[in-house]
C-alpha positions in Angstrom: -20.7 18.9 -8.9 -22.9 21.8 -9.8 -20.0 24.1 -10.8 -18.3 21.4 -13.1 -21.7 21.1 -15.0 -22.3 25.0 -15.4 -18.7 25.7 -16.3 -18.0 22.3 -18.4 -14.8 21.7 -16.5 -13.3 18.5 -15.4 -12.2 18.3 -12.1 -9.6 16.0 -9.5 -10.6 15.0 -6.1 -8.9 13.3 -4.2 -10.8 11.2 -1.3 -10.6 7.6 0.6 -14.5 7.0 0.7 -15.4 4.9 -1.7 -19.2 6.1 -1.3 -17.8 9.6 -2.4 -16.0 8.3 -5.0 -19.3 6.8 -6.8 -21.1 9.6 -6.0 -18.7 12.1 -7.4 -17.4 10.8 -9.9 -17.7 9.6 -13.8 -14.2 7.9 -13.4 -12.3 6.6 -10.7 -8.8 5.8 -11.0 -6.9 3.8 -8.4 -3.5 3.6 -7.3 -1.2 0.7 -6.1 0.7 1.2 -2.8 2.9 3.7 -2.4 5.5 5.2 -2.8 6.4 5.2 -5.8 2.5 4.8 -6.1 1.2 3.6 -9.5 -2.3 3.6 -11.3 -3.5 -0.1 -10.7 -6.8 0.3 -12.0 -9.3 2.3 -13.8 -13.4 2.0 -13.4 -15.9 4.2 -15.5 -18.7 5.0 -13.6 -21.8 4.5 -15.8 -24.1 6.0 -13.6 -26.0 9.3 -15.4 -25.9 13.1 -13.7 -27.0 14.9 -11.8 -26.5 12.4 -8.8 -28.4 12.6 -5.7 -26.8 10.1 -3.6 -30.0 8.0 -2.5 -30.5 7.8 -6.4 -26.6 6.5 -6.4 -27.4 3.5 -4.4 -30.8 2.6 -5.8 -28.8 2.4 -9.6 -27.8 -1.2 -10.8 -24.2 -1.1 -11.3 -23.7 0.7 -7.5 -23.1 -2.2 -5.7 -20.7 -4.0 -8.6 -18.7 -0.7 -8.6 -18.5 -0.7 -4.9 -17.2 -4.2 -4.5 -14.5 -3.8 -7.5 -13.3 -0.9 -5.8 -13.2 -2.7 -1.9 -12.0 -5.7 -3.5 -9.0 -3.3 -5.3 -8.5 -1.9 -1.8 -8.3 -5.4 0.0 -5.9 -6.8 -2.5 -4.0 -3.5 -2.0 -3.9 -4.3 2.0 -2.3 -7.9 1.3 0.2 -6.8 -1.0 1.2 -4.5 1.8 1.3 -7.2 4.3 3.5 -9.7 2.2 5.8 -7.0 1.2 6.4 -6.1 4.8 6.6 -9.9 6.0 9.4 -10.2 3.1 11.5 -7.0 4.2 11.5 -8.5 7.7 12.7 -11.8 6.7 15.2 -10.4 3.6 17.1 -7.5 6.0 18.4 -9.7 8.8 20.3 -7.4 10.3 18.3 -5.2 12.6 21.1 -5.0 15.2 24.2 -4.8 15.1 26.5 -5.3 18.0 30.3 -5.4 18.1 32.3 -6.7 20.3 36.2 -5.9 21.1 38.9 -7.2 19.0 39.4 -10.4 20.4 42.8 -13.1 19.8 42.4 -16.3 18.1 44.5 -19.5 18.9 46.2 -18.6 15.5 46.7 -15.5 17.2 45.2 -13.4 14.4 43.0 -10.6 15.4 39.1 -11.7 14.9 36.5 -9.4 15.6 33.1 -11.3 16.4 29.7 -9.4 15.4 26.4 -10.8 16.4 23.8 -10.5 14.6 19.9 -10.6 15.7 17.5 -10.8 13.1 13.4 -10.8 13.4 13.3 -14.1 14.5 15.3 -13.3 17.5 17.6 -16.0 16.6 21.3 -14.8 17.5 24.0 -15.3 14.8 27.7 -15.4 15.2 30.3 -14.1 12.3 34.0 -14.0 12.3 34.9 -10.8 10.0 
C-alpha cells in the first residue's frame, strides 16, 4: 500500500480473503464462476487511506461491504451447485456399454446398448 501511494500507481491483487480485499483495496471487482469467468459485480470501497486494518473494521460501511461481498460469494456457490445438478441430469449417458450384435425374430441385426445414467436407472435402446 505504501509503494502505491509514494509512486501514485494503481495496482491488481489478486486474493480470496475478503478481509484483505477491504483492507487493500479502493475497488473490488468480482467475478462469476468460471471458466469463462465474468465480472459479476463491482463495489467501491469508500473507506479513506492510509488503512490500518483495526481502523478498517471500526469504519461504518465495513460490515455492509463485507456482507455484499459474502453474499456475492454465496450466491456464486449455488449457481455452481444448480449448474452441476443440471449437467448430471441433462448428460445421461455416463456409461456406455455394448453388447454383441444380437438376431431379432425379423432376423435383422439389432445391437442393444444400455445406458446408465445418474440415477442408476438402466435403459435399454435398439440402434
Amino acid at each position: 500500500m505504501r509503494i502505491c501511494e509514494e509512486n501514485n500507481v494503481t495496482a491488481i491483487m489478486v486474493t480470496h480473503d475478503v478481509d484483505e480485499a477491504v483492507l487493500l483495496s479502493d475497488r473490488i471487482v468480482m467475478l462469476t464462476n468460471g471458466p469463462g469467468a465474468n465480472i459479476g459485480r463491482i463495489l467501491d470501497v469508500d473507506i479513506p487511506c492510509p488503512r490500518k486494518r483495526m481502523d478498517v473494521v471500526e469504519h461504518s460501511s465495513y460490515y455492509s461491504l463485507r456482507s455484499e461481498i459474502i453474499y456475492f460469494l454465496n450466491q456464486q456457490k449455488r449457481i455452481k451447485k444448480i449448474r452441476s445438478r443440471k449437467s448430471a441430469t441433462i448428460a445421461p449417458c455416463q456409461a456406455v456399454i455394448s453388447a454383441p450384435v444380437i438376431k431379432s425374430p425379423a432376423y435383422q441385426s439389432v445391437q442393444i446398448i444400455m445406458m446408465m445414467d445418474f440415477s442408476r436407472a438402466w435403459q435399454l435402446q435398439q440402434i
